[in-house]
C-alpha positions as a Markdown table, in Angstrom:
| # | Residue | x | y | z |
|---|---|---|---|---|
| 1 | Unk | 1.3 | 175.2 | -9.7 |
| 2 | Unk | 1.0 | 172.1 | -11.8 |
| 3 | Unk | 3.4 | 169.8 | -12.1 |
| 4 | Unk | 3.4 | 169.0 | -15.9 |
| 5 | Unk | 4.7 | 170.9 | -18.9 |
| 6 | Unk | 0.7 | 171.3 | -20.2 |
| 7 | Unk | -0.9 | 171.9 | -17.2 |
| 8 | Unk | 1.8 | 174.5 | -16.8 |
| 9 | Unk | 1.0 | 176.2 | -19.8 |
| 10 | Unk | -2.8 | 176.3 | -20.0 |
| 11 | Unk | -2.7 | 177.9 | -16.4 |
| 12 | Unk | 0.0 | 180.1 | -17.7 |
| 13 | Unk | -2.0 | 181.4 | -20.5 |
| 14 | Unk | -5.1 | 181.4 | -18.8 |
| 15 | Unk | -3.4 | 184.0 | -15.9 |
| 16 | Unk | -1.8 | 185.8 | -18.8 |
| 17 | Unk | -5.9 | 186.3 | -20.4 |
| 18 | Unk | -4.2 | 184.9 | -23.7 |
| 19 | Unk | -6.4 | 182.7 | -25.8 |
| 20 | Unk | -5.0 | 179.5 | -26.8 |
| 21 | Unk | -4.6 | 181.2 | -30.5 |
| 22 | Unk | -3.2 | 184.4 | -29.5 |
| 23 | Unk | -0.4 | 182.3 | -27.3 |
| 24 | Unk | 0.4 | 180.0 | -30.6 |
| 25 | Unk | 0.5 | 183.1 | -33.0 |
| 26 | Unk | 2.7 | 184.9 | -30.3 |
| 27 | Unk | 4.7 | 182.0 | -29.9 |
| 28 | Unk | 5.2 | 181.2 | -33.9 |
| 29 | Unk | 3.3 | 177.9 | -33.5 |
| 30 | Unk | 0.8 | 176.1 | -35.0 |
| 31 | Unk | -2.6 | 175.9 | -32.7 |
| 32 | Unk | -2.3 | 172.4 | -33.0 |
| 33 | Unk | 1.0 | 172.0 | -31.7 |
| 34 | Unk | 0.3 | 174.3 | -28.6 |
| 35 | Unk | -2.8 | 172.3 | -27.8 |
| 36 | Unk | -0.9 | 169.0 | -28.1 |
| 37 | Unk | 2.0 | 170.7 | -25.8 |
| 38 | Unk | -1.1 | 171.5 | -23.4 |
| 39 | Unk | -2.5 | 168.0 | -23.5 |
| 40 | Unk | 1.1 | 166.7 | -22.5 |
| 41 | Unk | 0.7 | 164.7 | -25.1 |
| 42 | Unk | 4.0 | 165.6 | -26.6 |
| 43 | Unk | 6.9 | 164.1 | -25.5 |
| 44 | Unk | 9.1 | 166.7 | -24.4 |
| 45 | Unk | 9.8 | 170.2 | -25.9 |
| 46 | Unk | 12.7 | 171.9 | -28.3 |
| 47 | Unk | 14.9 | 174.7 | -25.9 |
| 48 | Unk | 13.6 | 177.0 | -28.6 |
| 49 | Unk | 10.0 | 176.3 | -28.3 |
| 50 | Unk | 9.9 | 176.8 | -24.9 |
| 51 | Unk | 12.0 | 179.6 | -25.0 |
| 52 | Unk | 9.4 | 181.1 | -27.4 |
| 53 | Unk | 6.5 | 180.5 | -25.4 |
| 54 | Unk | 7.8 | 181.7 | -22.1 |
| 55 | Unk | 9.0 | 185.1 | -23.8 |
| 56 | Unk | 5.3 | 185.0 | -25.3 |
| 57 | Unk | 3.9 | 184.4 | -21.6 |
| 58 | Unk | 6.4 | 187.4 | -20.1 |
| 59 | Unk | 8.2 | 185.1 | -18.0 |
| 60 | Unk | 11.8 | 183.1 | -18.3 |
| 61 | Unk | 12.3 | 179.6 | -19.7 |
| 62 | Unk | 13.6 | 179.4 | -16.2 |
| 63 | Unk | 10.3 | 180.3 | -14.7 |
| 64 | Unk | 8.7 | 177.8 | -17.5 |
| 65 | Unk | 10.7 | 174.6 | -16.3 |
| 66 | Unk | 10.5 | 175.5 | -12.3 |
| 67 | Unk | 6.3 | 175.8 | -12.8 |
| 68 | Unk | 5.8 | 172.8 | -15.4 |
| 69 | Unk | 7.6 | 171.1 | -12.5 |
| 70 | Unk | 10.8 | 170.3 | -14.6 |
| 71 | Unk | 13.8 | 172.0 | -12.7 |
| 72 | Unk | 13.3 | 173.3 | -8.6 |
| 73 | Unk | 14.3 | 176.8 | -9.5 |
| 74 | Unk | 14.5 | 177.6 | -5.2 |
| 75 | Unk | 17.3 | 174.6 | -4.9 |
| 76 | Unk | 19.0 | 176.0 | -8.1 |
| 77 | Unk | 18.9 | 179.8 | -7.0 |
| 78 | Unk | 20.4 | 178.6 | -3.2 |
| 79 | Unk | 22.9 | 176.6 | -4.8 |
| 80 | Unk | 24.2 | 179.1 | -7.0 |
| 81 | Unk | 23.4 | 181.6 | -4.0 |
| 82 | Unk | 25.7 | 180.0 | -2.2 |
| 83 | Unk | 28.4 | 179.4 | -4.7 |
| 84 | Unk | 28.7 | 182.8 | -5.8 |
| 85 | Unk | 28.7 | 183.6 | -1.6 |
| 86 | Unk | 31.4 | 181.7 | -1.2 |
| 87 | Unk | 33.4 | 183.1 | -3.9 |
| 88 | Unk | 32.5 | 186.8 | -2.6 |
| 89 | Unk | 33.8 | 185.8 | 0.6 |
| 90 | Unk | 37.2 | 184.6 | -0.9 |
| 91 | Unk | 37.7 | 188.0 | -3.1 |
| 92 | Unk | 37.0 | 189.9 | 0.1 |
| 93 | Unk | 39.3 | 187.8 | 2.3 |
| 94 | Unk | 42.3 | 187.9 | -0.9 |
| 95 | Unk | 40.8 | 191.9 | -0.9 |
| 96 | Unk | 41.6 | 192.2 | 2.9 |
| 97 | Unk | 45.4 | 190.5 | 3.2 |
| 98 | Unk | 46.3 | 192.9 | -0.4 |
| 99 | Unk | 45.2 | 195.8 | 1.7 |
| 100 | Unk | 46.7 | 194.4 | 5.0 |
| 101 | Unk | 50.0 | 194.0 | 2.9 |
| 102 | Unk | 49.6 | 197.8 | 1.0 |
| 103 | Unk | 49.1 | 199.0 | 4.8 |
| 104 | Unk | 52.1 | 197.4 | 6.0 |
| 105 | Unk | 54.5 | 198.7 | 3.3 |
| 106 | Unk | 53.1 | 202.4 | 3.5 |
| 107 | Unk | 54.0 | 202.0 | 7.4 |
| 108 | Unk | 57.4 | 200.9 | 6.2 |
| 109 | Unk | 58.3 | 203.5 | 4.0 |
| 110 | Unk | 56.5 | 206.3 | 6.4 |
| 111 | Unk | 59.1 | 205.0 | 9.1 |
| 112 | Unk | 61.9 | 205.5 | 6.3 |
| 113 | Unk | 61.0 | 208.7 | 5.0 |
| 114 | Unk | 60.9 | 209.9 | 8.8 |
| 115 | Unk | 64.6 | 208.7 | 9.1 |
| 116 | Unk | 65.9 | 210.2 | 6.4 |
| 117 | Unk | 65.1 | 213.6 | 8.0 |
């Protein structure tokens, strides 16, 4: 995919069948701003604007930014892959000694229940 915020968008729209006026209308945007925003010749974009058009496109701002070559969505998603494996493996591990522990003190009180008979 291209690696530009307009580039990004015209191919965008163009896979989505949208008409550069239909996009701008579904977006709540002038048709001159859109085709400014497709000519990269607008430096940068408001969060809400893009937000707007990738909603308008059926896809997240996310997927906007990782196409228009503004964020590497597969490094973020591994990174946070990995974080949130990480802290699985730690509740399972604190998970495992709490019911190692529970384990222990049920054998306990088993083996004092059977001497009090």
């Amino acid at each position: 995919m291209p690696k530009s915020l307009g580039r990004a968008l015209r191919a965008l729209r163009e896979r989505a069948g949208l008409q550069a006026t239909a996009l701008a209308r579904a977006a709540d945007l002038s048709q001159g701003t859109l085709t400014r925003l497709e000519k990269d010749e607008r430096q940068g974009i408001q969060l809400s604007t893009a937000c707007r058009l990738a909603a308008a496109l059926g896809i997240s701002v996310d997927e906007l930014a990782a196409k228009a070559g503004l964020l590497d969505l597969p490094d973020v998603v591994s990174a946070d892959v990995k974080a949130r494996g990480a802290q699985v493996s730690q509740a399972i591990d604190a998970a495992q000694k709490r019911l190692k522990a529970a384990a222990e003190d049920l054998s306990r009180a088993q083996a004092s229940l059977k001497r009090r008979r």
